[in-house]
N, C-alpha and C positions, 0 to 999 in steps of 0.2 A: 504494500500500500504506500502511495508516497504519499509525502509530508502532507501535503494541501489536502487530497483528499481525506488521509486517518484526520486529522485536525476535523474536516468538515464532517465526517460522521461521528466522531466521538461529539459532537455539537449536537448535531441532530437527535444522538442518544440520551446525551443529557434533557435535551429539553422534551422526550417522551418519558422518560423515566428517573426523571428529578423526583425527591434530590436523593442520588448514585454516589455510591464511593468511586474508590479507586478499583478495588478488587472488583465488585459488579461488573465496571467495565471492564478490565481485564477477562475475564469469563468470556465477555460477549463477545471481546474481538480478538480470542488469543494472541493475545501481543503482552512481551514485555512489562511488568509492574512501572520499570522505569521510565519505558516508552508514554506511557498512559500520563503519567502522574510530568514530565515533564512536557507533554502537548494541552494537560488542562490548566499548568502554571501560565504556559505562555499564552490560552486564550483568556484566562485569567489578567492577565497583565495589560492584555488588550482592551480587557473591558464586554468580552463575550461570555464569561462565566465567571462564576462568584459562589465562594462557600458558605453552606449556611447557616445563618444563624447563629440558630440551636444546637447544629451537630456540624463544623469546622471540618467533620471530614468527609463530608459530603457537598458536594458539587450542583448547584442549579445555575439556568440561565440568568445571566446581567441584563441592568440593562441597555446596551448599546443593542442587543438582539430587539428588545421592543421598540428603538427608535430609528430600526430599518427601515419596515413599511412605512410607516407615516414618512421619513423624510424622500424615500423616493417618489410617494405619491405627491409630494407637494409641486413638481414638473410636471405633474398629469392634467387632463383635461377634467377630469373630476375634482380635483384639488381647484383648479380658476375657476369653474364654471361655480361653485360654491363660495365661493368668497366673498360676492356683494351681495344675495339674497342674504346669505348667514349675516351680514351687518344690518343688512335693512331689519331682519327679524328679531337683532339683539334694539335694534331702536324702537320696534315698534312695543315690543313687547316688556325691556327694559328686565331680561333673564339671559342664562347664563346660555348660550349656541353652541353645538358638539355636531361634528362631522364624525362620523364610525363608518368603520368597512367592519363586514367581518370577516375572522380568519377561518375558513370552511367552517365545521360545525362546531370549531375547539371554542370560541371566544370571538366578543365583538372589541375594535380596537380604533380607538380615539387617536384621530387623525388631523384634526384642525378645532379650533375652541376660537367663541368671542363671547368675551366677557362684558360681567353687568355691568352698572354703576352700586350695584347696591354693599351695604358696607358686611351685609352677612348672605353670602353667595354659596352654591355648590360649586367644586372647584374638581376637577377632573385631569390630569397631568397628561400631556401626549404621546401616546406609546401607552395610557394607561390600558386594562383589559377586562371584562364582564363577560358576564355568562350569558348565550341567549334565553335561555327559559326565562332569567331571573328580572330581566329590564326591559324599557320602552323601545331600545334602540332592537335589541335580538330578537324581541318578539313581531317587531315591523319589520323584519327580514324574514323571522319564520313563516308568517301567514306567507309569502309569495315565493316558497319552497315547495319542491315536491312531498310528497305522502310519504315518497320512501328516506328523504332527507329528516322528515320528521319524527319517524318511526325509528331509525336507526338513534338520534339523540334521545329520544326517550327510551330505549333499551341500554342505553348508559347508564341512566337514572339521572333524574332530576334533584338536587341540591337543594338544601331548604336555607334560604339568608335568613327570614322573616315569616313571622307566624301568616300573611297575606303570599309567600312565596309561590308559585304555581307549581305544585311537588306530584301529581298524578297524571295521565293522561289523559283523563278526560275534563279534570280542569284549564289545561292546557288548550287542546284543541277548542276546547267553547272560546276561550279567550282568543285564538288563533280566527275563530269565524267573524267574532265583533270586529277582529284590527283589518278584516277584508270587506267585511260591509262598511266600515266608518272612513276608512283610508287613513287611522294614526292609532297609535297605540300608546297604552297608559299605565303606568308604573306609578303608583302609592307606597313607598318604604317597603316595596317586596325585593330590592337587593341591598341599599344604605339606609339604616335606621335616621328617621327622617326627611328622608329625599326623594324627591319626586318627580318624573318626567313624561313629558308627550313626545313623541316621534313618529316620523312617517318616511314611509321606504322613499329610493330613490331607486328609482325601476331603469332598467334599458329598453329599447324600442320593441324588443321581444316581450316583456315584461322580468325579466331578469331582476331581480332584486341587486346593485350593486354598493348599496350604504345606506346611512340613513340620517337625517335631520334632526336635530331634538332640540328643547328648550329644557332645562332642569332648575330646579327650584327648592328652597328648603319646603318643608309640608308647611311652616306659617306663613309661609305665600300662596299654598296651594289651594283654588277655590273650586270645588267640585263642579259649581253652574258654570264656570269660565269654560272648562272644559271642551266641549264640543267648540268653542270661539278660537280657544288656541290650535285645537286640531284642526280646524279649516285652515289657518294660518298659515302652520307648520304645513301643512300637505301642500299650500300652495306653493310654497319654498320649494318644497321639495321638487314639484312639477317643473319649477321654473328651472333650479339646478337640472335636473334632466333634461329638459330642450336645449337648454343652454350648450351641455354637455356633448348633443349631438348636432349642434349647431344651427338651432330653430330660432 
């Protein structure tokens, strides 16, 4: 194996099966204790991997790996095509704006932010990462997924952050039918205790689900009747980033 590649799959490894000692991967890749332990120093040193914690001898993803995606995306035509609806939205609405992609069915991940004015805001770091079940952003991607996309995440199991969490299957898909008749989806402290968001897909001309829009908010801003006024909003954002996107 030469260097570049053992380096990129002991990377790959880590980040399925964080957090791995040294021996683990050893095992995986018969290779050398020495070999192993001085290719996770040096991506270590880079800033690709980091030991953790709790247990120093174990090895998880850094993060310059989460602030891959978001910085190559920011050349893209979905990174511009998003950036003056998401201003007009943080002015009209005077709340916190999150662009997300997601990463297949692992996590959704925060890709561009514009912020409030307000002096107690949600605040979301770039590169940061969510769960679909759990949020406004992953559930306005899941409704415009396949059956079998769906069915394979929930045969993972569902995660509980919060006693409102959507933890069954069939809580899920009811909520999955609302976010496709409504066009946005709604999160009440079912992933951050206190935090609250609306989101709506950002579709491709096929219907492609390729990201998603959101406003988030602490829950003492959150107004249940505003509701359906912010999801028109959000959705129309979101529409405009997609024409935009494809140059309408």
């Amino acid at each position: 194996m030469k260097s570049v590649t053992r380096s990129l799959r002991i990377l790959e490894a880590v980040a399925q099966h964080q957090p791995v000692t040294v021996g683990e991967l050893t095992k995986m890749f018969g290779l050398p204790k020495s070999t192993v332990q001085r290719t996770l120093v040096t991506l270590n040193e880079a800033g690709w991997l980091r030991a953790n914690r709790k247990d120093t001898t174990r090895w998880e993803i850094g993060a310059r790996v989460l602030a891959v995606r978001p910085a190559a995306l920011q050349g893209s035509s979905l990174f511009a095509a998003a950036r003056e609806p998401m201003i007009r939205l943080r002015d009209t609405l005077n709340e916190t704006i999150h662009l997300s992609v997601p990463d297949a069915l692992q996590s959704m991940v925060v890709v561009d932010r514009v912020d409030c004015t307000h002096a107690v805001r949600t605040f979301h770091a770039i590169g940061d990462t969510s769960p679909l079940h759990a949020t406004a952003t992953g559930r306005a991607i899941l409704a415009h997924l396949p059956k079998a996309d769906i069915d394979e995440l929930v045969e993972h199991g569902l995660e509980r952050f919060g006693d409102s969490t959507p933890t069954d299957d069939g809580q899920l898909r009811a909520d999955l039918a609302r976010v496709r008749a409504d066009g946005y989806s709604v999160n009440r402290k079912q992933y951050r205790p206190d935090v609250c968001a609306v989101a709506a897909p950002i579709l491709d001309e096929d219907g492609t689900p390729l990201a998603t829009v959101a406003a988030s908010m602490p829950e003492s801003r959150y107004d249940e009747q505003r509701v359906p006024e912010l999801g028109r909003l959000i959705a129309d954002a979101a529409k405009e980033i997609a024409a935009r996107r494809n140059g309408a």
